[in-house]
N, C-alpha and C positions, 0 to 999 in steps of 0.2 A: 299844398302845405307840407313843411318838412316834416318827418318823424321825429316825436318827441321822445329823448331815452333819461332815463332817471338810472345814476349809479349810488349805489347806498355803499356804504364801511363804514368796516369796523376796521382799525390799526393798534397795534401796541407799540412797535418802535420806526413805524412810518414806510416800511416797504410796500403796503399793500395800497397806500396812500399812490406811491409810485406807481404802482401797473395798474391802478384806476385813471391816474391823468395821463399814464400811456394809451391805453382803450380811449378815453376819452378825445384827447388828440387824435389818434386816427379813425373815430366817428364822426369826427367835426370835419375833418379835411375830406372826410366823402360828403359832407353836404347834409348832416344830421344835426338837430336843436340837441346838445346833452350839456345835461345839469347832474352836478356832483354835491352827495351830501353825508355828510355822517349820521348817526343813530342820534344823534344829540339834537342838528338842526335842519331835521328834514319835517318839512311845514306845508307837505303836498298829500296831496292822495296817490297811490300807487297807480291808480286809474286815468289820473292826470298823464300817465305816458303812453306809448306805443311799446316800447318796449323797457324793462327793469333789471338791472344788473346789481346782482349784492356781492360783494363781497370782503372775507373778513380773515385773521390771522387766528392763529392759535397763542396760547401762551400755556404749558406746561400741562397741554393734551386736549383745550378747552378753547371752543370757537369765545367770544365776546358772548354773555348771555344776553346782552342788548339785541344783536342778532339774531339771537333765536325768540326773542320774544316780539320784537318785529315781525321775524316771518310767520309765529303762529297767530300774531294779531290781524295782520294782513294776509294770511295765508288764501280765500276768496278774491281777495283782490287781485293778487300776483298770479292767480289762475284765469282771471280772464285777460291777462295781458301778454305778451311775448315776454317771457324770461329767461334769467342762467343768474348763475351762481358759482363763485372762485373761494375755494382754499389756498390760505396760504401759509407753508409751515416748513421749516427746513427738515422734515423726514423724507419728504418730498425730491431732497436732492440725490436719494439713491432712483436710479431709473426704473426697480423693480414696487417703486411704492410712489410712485411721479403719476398716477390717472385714479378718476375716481374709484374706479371698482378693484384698488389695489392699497391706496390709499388706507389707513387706520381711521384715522381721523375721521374723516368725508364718510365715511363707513361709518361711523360711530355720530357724525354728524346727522343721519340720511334717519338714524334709528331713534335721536331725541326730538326729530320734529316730525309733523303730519303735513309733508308737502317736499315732491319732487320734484328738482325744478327741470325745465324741457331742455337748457344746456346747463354743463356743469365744467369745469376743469379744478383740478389742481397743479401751484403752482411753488416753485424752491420760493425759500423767503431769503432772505440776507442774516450773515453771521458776522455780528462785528463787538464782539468783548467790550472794548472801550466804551461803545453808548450804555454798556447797560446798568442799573446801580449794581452793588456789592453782591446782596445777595442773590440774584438773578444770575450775574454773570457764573458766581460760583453755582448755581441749580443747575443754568444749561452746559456750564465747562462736565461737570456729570453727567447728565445726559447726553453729551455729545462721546463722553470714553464710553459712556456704555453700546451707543450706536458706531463707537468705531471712526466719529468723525474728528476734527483737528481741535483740539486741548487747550494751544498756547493763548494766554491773554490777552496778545498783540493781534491776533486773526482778525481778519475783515475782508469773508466773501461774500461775494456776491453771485447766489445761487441760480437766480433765477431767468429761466429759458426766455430770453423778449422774443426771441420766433413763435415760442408756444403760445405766449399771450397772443402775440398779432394775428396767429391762425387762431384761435379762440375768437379774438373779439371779430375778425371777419367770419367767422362761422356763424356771428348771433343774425339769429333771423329778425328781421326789420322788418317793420309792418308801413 
C-alpha cells in the first residue's frame, strides 16, 4: 500500500499555495497518495496519513492563527505520525535568516506552540506590490525600507529557493 501524506496551509497571497503543490508533485511522481488541504477544508484526521506536512505564510510577523490552533488541537496526533513543518516569509530572503534556528519568525513560532515538529524549513516567500490592496502594500513598502529590501511599487520577486523546497520535501521521512 502506498504512503499516505496529508499537506495542510495556510496562504495569504498564494505562494505557499505554490511550494505545497510543488512538494506535492514531487511526492506523487515518487509513487506517494498526497492529499492537499487548507485550515478551512481539511475533514480527515491527522492520523489518517503516514505522514503530515503543514505549512503556512506570515503576514506582518504572524503565522495564520488557524495554524496554530490546528497544531495545538492536533498536536497528539501529529506526534504519532511522520511530520515537518514550512515557514514562509520574505525575511527569509536574506541567507543569514533563510533556516529555522536563524529565522525570527520560526523562532517565535516554535515559542507560541507546544509541539516541535521532526522536519522543519523555512522558505523566501514572493514580493509582488501589485497583488496587494492599498494598505498592505504601503505596510510592507515600510517594512521592506526598514529591512533594506526593494521599495518601488512595480516589484515582483520571486524569492523563493525551489532547490531548498525540493531538498526539503525529499528529506521528509515516509513511512
Amino acid at each position: 500500500m502506498k504512503p499516505k501524506i496529508g499537506i495542510l496551509y495556510a496562504t495569504v497571497d498564494g505562494q505557499t499555495l505554490k511550494i505545497c503543490r510543488f512538494i506535492q508533485d514531487l511526492l506523487v511522481e515518487k509513487g506517494y497518495t498526497v492529499a492537499l488541504f487548507t485550515t478551512e477544508n481539511f475533514d480527515k484526521k491527522v492520523t489518517d496519513f503516514d505522514t503530515f506536512i503543514i505549512g503556512a505564510s506570515i503576514r506582518y510577523g504572524k503565522h495564520n492563527p488557524k495554524i496554530i490552533e490546528f497544531i495545538n488541537q492536533n498536536k497528539s496526533a501529529l506526534e504519532k505520525v511522520e511530520n515537518a513543518f514550512f515557514s514562509v516569509n520574505l525575511v527569509a530572503r536574506k541567507p543569514e535568516k533563510a533556516s529555522p534556528e536563524t529565522n525570527p519568525y520560526f523562532i517565535k513560532f516554535l515559542k507560541e506552540i507546544d509541539w516541535v515538529p521532526k522536519k522543519s524549513a523555512v522558505f523566501a516567500g514572493k514580493l509582488d506590490y501589485q497583488k496587494y490592496p492599498f494598505t498592505d502594500r504601503l505596510m510592507i513598502q515600510l517594512i521592506m525600507w526598514m529591512t533594506k529590501g526593494p521599495t518601488n511599487s512595480k516589484t515582483k520577486i520571486e524569492y523563493t529557493d525551489w532547490g531548498k523546497v525540493k531538498e526539503f520535501a525529499n528529506s521528509i521521512h515516509i513511512k
